[in-house]
N, CA, C and O of each residue as an XYZ file, in Angstrom:
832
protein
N     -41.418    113.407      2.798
C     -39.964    113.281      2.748
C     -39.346    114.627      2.388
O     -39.851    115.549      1.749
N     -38.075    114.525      2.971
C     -37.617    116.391      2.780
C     -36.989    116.256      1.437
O     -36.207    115.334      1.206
N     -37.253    117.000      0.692
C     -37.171    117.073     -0.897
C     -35.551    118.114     -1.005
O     -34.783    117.908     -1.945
N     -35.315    118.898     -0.218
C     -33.940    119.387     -0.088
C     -32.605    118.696     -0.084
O     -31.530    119.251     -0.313
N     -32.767    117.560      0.169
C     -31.577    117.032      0.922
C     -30.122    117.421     -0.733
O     -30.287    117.618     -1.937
N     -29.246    117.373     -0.105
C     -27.648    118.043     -1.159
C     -27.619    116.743     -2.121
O     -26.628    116.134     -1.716
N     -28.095    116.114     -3.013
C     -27.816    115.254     -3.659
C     -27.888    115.901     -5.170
O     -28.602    116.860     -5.464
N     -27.119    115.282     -5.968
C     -26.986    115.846     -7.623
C     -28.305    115.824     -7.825
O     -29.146    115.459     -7.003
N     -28.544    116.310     -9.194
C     -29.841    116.353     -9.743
C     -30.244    115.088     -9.918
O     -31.315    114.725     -9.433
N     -29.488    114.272    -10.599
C     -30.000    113.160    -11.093
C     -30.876    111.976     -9.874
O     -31.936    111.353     -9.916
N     -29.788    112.112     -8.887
C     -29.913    111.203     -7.989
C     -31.189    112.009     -7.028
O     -32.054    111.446     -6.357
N     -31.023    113.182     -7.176
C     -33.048    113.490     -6.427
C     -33.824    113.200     -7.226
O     -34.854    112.868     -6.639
N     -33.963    113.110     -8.551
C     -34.752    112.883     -9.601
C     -35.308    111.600     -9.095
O     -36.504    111.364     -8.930
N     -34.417    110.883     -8.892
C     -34.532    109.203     -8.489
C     -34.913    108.705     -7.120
O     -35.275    107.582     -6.769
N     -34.781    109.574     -6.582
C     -34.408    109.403     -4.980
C     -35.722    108.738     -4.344
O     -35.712    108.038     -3.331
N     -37.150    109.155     -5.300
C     -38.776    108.095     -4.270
C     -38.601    107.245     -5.340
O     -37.486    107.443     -4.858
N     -38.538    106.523     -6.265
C     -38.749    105.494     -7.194
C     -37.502    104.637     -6.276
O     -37.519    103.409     -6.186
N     -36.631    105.343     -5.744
C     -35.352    104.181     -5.333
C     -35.659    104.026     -3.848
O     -35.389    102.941     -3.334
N     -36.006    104.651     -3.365
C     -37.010    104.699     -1.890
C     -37.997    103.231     -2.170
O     -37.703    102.095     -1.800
N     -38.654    103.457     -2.576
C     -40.364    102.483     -2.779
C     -39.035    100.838     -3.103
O     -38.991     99.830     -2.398
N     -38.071    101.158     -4.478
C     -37.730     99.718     -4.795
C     -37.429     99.535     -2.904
O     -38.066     98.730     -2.226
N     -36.469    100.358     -2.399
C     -35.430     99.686     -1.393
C     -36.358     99.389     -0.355
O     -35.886     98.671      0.526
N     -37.713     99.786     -0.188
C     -38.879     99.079      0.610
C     -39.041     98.062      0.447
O     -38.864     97.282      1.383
N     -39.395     97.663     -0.637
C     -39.476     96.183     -1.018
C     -38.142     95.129     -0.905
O     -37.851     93.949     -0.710
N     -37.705     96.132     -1.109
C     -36.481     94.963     -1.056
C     -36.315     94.194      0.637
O     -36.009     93.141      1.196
N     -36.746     95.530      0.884
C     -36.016     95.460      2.390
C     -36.897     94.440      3.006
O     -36.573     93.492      3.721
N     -37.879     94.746      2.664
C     -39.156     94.171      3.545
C     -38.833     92.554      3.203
O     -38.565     91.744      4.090
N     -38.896     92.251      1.926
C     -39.188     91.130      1.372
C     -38.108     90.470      0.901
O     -38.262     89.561      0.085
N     -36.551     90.930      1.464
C     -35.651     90.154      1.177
C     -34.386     90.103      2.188
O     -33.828     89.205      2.818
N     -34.204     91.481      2.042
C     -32.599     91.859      3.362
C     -33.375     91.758      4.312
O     -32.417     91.967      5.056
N     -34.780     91.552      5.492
C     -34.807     91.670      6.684
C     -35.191     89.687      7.029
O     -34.861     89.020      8.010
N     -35.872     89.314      5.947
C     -35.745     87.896      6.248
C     -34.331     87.307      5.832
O     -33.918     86.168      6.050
N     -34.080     87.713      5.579
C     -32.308     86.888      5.045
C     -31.585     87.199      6.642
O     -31.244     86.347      7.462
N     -31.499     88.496      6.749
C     -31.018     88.909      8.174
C     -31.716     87.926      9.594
O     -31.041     87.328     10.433
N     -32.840     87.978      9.546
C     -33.702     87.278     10.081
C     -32.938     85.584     10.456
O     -32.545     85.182     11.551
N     -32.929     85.037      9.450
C     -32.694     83.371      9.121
C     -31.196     83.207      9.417
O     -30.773     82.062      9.574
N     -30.401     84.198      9.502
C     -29.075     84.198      9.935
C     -28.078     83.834      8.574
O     -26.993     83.254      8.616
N     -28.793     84.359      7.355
C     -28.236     84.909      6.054
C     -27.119     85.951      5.666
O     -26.195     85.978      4.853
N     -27.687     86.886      6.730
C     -27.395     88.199      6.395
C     -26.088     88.246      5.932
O     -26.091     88.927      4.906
N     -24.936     87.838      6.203
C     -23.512     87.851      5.577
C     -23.617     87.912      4.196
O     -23.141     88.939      3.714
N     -24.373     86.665      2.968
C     -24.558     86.672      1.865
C     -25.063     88.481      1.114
O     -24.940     88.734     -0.084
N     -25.426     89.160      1.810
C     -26.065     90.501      1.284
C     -24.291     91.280      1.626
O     -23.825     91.823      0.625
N     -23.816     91.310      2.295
C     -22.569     91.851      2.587
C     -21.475     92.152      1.365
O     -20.443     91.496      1.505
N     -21.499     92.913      0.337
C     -20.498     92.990     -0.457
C     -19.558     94.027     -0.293
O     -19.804     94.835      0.602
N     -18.164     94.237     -1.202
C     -17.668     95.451     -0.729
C     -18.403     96.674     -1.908
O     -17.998     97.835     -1.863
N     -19.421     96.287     -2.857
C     -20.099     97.305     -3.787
C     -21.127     97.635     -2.809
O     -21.426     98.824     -2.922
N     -21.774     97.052     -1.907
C     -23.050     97.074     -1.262
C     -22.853     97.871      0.374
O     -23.617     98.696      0.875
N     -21.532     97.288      0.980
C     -21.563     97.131      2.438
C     -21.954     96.049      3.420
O     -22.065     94.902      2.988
N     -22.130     96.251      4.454
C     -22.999     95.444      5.294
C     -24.102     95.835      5.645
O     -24.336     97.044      5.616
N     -25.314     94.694      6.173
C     -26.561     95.020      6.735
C     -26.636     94.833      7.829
O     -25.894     94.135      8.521
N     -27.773     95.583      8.212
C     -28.317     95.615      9.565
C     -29.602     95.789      9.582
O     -30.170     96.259      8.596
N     -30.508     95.319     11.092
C     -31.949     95.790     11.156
C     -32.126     96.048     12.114
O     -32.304     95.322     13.092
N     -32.105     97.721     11.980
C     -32.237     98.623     13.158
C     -33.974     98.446     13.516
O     -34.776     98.751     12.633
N     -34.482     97.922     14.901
C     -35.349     97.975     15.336
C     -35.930     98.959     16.432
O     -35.570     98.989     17.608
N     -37.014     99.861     15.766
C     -37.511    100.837     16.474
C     -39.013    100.810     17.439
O     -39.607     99.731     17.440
N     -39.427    101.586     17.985
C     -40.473    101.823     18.130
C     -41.221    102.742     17.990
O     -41.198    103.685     18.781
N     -42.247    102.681     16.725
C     -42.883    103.719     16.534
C     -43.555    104.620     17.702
O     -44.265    104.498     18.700
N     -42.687    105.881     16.723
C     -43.782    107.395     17.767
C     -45.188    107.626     17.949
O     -45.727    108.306     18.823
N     -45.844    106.813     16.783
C     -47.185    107.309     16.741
C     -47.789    106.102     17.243
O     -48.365    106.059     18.330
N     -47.643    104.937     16.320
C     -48.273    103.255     16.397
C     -47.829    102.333     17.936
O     -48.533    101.529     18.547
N     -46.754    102.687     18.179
C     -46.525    102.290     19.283
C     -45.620    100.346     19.204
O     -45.224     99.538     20.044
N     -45.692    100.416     17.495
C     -45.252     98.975     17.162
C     -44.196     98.907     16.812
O     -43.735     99.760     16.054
N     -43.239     97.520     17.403
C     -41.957     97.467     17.074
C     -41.954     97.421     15.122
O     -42.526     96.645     14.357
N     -41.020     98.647     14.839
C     -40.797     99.462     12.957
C     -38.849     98.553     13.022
O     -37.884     98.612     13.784
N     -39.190     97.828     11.744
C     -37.379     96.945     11.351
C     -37.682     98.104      9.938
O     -38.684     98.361      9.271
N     -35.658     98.806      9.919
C     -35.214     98.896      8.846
C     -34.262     98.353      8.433
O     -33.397     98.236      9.301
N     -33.913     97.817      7.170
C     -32.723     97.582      6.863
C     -31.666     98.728      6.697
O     -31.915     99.604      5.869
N     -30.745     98.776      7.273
C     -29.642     99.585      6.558
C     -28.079     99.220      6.659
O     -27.557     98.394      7.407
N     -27.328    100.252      5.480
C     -25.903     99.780      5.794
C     -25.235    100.201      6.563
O     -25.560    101.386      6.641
N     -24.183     99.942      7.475
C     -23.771    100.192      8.650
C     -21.632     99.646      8.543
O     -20.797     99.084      7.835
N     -21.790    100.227      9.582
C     -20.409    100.098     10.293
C     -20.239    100.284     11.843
O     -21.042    100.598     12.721
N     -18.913     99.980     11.861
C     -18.469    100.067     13.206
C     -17.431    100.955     13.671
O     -16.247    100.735     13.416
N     -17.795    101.883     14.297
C     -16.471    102.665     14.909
C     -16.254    103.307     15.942
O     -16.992    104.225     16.298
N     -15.321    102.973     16.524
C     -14.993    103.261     18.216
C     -15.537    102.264     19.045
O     -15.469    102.563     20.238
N     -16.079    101.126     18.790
C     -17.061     99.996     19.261
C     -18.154    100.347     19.459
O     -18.680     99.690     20.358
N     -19.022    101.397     18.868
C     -20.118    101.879     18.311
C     -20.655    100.763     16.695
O     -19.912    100.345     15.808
N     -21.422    100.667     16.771
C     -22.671    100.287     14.996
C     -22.947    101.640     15.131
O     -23.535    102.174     16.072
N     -22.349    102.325     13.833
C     -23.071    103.645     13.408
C     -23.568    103.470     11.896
O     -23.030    102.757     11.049
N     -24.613    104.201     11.745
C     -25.832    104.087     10.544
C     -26.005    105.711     10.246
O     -25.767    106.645     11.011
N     -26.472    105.737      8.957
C     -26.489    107.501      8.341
C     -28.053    107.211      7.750
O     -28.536    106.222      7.199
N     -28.630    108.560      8.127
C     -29.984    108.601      7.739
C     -30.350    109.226      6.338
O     -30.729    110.365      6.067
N     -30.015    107.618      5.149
C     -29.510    108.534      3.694
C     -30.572    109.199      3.017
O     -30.463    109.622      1.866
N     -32.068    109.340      4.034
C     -33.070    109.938      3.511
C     -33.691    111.496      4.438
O     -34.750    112.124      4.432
N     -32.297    111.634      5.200
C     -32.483    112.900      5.886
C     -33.222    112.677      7.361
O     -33.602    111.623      7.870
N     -33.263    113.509      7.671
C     -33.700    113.852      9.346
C     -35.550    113.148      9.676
O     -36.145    112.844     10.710
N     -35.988    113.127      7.985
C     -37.440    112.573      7.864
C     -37.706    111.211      8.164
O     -38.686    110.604      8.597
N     -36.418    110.863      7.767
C     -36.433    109.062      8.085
C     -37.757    108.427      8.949
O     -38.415    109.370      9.390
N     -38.169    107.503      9.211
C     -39.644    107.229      9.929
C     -38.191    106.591     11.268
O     -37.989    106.998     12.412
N     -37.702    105.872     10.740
C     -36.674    105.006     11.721
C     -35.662    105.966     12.440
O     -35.240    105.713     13.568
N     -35.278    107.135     11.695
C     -34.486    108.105     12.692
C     -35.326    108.963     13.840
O     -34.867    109.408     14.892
N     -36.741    109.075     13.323
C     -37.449    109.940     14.047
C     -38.173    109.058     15.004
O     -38.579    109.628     16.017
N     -38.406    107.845     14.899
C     -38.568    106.548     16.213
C     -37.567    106.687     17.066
O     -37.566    107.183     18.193
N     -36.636    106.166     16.385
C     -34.937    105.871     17.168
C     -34.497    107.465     18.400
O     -33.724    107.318     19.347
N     -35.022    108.520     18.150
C     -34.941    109.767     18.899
C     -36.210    110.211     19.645
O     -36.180    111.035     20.558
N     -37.555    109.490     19.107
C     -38.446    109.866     20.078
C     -38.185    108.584     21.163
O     -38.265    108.810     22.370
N     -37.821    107.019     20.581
C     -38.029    105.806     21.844
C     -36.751    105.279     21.361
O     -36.569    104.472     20.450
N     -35.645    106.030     22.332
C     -33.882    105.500     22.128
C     -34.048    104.251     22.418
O     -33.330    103.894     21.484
N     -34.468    102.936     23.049
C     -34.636    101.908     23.178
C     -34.709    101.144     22.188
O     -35.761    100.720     21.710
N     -33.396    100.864     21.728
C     -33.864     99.588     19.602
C     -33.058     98.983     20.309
O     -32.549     98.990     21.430
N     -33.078     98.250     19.004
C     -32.368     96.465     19.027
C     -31.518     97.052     17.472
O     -31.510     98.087     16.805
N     -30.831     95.627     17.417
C     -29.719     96.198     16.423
C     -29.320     94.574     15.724
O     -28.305     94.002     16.122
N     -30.012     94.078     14.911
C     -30.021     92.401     14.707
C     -28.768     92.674     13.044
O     -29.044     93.244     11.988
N     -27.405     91.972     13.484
C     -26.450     92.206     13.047
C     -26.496     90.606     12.307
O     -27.315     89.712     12.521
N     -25.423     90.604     11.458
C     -25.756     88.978     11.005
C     -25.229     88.432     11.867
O     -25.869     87.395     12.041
N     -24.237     88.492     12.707
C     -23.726     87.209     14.038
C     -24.325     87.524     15.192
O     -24.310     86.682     16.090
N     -24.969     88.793     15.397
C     -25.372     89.032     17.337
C     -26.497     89.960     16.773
O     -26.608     90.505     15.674
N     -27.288     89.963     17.870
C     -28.652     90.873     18.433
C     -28.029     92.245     19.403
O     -27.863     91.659     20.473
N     -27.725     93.263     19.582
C     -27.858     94.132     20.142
C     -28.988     95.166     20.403
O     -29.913     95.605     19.719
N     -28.451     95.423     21.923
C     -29.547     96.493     22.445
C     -29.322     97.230     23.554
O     -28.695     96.862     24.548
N     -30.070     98.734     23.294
C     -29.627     99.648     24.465
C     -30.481    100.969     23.715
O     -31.506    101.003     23.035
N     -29.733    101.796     24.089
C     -29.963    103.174     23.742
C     -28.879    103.637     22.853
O     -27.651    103.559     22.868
N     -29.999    104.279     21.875
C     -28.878    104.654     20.363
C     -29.408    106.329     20.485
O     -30.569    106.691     20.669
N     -28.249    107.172     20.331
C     -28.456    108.118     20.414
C     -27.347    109.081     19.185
O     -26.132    108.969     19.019
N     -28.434    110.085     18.418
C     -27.271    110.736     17.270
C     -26.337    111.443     18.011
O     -26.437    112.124     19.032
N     -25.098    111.045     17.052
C     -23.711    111.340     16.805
C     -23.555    113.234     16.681
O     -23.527    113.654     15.524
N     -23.465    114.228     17.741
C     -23.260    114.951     17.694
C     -21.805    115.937     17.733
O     -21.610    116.999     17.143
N     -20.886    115.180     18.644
C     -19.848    115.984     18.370
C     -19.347    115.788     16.877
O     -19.684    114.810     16.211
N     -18.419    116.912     16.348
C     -18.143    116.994     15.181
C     -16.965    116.214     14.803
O     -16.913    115.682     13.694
N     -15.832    116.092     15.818
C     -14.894    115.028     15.210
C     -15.510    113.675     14.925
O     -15.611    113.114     13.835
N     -15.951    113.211     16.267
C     -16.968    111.764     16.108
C     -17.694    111.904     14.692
O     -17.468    111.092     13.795
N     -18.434    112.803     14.562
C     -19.392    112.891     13.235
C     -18.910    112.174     12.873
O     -18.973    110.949     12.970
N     -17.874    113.364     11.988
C     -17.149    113.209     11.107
C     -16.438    111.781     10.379
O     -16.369    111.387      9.215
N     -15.989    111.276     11.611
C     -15.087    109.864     11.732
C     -16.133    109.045     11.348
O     -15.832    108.327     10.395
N     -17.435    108.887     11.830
C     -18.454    107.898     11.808
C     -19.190    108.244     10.319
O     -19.505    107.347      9.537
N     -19.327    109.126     10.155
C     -19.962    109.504      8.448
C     -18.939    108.981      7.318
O     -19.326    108.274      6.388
N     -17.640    109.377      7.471
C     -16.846    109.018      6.555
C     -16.792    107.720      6.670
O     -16.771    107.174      5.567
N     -16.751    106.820      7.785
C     -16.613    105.481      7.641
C     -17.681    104.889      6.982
O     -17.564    104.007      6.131
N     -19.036    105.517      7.489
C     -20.208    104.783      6.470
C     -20.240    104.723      5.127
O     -20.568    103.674      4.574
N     -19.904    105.836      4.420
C     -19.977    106.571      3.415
C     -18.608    105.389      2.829
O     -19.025    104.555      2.025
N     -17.324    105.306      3.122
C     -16.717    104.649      2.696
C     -17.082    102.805      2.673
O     -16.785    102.130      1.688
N     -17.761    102.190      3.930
C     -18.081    100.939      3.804
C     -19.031    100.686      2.823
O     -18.924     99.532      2.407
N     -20.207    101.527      2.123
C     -20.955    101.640      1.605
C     -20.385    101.359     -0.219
O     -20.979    101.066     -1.257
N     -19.164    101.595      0.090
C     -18.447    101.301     -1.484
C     -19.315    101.904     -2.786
O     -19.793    103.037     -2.734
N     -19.408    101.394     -3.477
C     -19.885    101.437     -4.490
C     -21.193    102.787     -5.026
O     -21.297    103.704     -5.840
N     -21.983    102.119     -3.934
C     -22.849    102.907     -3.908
C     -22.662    104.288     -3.219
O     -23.189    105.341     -3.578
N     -21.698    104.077     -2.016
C     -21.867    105.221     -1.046
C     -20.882    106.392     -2.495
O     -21.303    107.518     -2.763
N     -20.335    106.126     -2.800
C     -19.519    106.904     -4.343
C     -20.417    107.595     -4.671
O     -20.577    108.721     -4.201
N     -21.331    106.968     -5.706
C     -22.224    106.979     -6.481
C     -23.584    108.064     -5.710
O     -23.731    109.196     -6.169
N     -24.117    107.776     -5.025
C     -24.651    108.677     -4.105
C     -23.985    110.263     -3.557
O     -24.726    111.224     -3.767
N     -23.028    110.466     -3.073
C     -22.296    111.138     -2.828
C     -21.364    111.968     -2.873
O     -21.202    113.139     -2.531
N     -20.488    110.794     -3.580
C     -19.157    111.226     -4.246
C     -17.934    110.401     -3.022
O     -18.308    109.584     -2.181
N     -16.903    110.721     -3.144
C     -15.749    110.362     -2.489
C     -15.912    111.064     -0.701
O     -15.105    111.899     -0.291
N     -16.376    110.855     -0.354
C     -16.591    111.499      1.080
C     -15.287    111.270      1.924
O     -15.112    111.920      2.955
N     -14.298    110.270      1.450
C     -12.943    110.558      2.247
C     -11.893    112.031      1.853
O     -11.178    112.776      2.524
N     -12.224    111.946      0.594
C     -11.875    113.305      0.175
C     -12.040    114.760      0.148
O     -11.343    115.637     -0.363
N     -13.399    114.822      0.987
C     -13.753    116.209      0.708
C     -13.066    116.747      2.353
O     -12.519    116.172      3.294
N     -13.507    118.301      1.997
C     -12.734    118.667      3.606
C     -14.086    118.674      4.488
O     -15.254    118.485      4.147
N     -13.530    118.951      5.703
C     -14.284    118.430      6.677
C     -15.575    119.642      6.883
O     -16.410    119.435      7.763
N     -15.658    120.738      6.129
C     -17.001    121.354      5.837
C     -17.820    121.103      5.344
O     -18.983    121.294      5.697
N     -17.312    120.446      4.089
C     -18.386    119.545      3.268
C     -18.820    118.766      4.161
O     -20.008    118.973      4.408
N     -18.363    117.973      4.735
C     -18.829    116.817      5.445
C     -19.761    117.315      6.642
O     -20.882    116.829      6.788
N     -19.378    118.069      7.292
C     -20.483    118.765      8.125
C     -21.409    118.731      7.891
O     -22.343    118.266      8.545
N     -21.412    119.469      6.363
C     -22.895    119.921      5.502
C     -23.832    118.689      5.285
O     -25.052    118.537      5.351
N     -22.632    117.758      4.960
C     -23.354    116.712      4.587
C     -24.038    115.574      5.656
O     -24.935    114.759      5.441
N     -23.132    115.886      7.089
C     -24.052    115.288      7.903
C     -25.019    116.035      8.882
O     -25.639    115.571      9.839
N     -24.988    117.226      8.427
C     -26.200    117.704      9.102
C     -27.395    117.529      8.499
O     -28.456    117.403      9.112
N     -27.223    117.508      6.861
C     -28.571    116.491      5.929
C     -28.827    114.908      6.390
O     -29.934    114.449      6.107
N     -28.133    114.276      6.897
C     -28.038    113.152      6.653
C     -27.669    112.990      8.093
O     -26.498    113.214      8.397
N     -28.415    112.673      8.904
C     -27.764    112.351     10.901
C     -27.000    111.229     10.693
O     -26.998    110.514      9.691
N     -26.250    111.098     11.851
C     -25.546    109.941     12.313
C     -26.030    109.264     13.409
O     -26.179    109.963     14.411
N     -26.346    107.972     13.511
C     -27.268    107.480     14.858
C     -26.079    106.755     15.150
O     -25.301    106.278     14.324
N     -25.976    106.696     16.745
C     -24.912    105.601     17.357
C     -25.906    104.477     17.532
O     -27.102    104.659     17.305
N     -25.346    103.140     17.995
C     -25.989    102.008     17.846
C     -25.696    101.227     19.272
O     -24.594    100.764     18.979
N     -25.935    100.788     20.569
C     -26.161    100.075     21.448
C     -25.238     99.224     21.676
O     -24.820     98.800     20.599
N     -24.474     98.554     22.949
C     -23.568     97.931     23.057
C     -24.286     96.659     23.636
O     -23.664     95.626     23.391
N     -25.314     96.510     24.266
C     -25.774     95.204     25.249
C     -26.316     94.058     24.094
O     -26.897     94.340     23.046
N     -26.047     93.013     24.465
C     -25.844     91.697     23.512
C     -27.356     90.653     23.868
O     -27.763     90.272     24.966
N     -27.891     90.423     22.594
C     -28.876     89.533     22.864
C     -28.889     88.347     21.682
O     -28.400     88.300     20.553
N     -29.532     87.591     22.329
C     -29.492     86.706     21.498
C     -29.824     86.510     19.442
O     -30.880     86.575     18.813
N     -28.494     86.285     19.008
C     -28.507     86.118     17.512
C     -29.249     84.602     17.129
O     -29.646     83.664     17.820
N     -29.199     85.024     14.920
C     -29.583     83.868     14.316
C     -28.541     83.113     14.650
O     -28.524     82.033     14.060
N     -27.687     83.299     15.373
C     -25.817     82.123     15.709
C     -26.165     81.538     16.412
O     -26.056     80.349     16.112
N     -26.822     81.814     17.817
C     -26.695     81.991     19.086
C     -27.508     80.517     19.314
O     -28.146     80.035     18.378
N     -27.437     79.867     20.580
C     -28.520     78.813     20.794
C     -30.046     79.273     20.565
O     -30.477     80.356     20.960
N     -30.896     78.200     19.795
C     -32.328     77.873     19.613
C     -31.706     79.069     18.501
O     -31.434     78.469     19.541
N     -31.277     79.931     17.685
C     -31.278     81.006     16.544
C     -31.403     80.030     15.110
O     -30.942     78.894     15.003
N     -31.919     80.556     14.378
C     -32.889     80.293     12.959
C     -31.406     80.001     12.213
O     -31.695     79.376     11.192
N     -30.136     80.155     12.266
C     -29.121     79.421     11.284
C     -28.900     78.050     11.724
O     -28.724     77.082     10.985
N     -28.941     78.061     13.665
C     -28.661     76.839     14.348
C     -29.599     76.202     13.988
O     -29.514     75.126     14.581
N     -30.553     76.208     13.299
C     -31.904     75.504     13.014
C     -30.981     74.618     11.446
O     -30.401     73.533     11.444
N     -31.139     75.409     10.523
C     -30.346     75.439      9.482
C     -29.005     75.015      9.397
O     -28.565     74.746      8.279
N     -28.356     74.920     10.285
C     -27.068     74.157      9.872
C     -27.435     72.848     10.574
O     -26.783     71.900     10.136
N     -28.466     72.478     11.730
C     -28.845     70.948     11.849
C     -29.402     70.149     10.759
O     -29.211     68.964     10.485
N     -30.227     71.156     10.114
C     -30.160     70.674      8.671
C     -29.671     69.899      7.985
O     -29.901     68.729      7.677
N     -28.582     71.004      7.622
C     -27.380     70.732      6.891
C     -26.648     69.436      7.458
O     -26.696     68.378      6.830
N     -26.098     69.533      8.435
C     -25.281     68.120      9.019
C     -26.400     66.787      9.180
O     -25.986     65.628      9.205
N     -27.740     67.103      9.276
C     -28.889     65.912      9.172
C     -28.487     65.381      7.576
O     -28.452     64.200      7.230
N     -28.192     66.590      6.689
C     -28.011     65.961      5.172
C     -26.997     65.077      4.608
O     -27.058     64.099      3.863
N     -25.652     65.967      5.416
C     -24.427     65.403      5.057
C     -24.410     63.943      5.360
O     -23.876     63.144      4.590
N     -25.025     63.561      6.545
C     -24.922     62.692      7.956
C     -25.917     61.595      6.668
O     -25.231     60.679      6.213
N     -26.590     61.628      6.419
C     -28.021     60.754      5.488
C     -26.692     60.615      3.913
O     -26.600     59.584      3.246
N     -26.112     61.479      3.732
C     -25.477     60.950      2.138
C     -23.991     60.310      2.420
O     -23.354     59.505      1.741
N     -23.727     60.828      3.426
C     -22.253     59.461      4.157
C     -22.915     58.212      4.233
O     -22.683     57.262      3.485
N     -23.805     58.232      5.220
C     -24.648     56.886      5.072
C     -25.035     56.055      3.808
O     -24.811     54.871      3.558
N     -25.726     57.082      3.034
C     -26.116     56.144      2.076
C     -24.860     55.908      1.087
O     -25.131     55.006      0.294
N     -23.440     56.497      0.874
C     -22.273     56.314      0.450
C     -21.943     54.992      0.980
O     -21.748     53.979      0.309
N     -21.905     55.091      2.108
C     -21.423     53.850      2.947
C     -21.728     52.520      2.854
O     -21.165     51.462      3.134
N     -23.376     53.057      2.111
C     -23.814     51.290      2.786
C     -24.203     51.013      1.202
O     -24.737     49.913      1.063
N     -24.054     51.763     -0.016
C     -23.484     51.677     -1.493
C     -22.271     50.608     -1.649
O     -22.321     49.645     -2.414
N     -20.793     51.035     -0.513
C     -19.961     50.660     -0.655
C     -19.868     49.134     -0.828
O     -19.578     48.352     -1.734
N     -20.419     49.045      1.050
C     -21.043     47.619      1.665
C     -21.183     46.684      0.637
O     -20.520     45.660      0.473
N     -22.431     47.276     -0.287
C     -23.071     46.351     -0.968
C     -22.549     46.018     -1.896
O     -23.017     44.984     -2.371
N     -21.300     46.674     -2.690
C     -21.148     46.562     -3.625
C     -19.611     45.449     -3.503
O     -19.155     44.783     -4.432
N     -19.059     45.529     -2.078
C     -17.938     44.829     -1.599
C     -17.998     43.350     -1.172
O     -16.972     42.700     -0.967
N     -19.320     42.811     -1.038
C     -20.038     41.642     -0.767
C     -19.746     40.550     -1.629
O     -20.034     40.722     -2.813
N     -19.326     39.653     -1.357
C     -19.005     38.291     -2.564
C     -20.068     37.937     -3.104
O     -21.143     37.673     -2.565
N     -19.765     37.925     -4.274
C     -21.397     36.845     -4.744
C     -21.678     35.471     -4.429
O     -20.725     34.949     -3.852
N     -22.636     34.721     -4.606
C     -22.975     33.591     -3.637
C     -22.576     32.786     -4.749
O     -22.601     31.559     -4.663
């Protein structure tokens, strides 16, 4: 991992211990939640929104899911690579432009390619950096505020990937893992009306 990247002291100090947690996390919580058609519940305005950018590894040749936080702008999903140009998922995503993009309501896919002109950057970094709330602060600093050199600087550490417009099937979508889950749900409601109902019945019955 590139050990340079412009972050305060403190926050490089931290930067592989918070790496390794956000593996785990990712692995074992935001990509099955995303997965099951959850993903909204992870959505805060301290947090942002998620996504699971799906790659294909350069070396392994196997479809690689990351979680990350994201936005939308210009009708682009744009994502910032907050671990630098080393990223395993930025350096897939530019050797095999071909990902998927599993959003909590839709599946997208196409070719994602980094954000090079500088106004675009610009527009697309600051928006991440701002949806990111809380954290994107805290990490950073105020990125709507600085002038647009800083921001350069800061996204030439940190790429900008554009994200795919073609639509595939979501956890929303027919046969998708929420539609599974909300038959569920209405199988439940549907079983405690019933048994409300026929409570009522019994209890409305004359005695003999």
């Amino acid at each position: 991992m590139t050990t340079d990247l412009p972050y305060g002291p403190r926050m490089s100090a931290a930067l592989e211990p918070l790496r390794r947690g956000f593996r785990l996390l990712n692995r074992y919580v935001a990509a099955p939640m995303i997965h099951a058609g959850v993903g909204p519940l992870l959505s805060t305005p301290a947090t942002g929104s998620i996504l699971v950018l799906r790659t294909v590894g350069r070396k392994s040749g196997l479809v690689r899911e990351a979680p990350l936080g994201y936005t939308v702008v210009g009708g682009k999903v744009v994502v910032v690579a907050g671990y630098g140009r080393d990223a395993h998922w930025f350096r897939n995503a530019l050797a095999n432009p071909e990902v998927e993009v599993a959003l909590p309501g839709a599946v997208l896919a196409g070719v994602a390619a980094e954000i090079t002109d500088p106004f675009e950057r610009r527009e697309a970094f600051r928006a991440v950096m701002a949806s990111l709330g809380t954290i994107g602060r805290l990490t950073l600093g105020d990125v709507g505020l600085m002038p647009d050199e800083e921001v350069d600087h800061l996204a030439d550490a940190f790429p900008v990937l554009g994200a795919p417009t073609a639509i595939l099937p979501g956890p929303y979508d027919p046969g998708g893992a929420f539609t599974r889950a909300t038959l569920w749900l209405w199988g439940g409601a549907a079983g405690v009306a019933l048994l409300s109902l026929l409570r009522r019945r019994r209890r409305c019955r004359p005695c003999c």
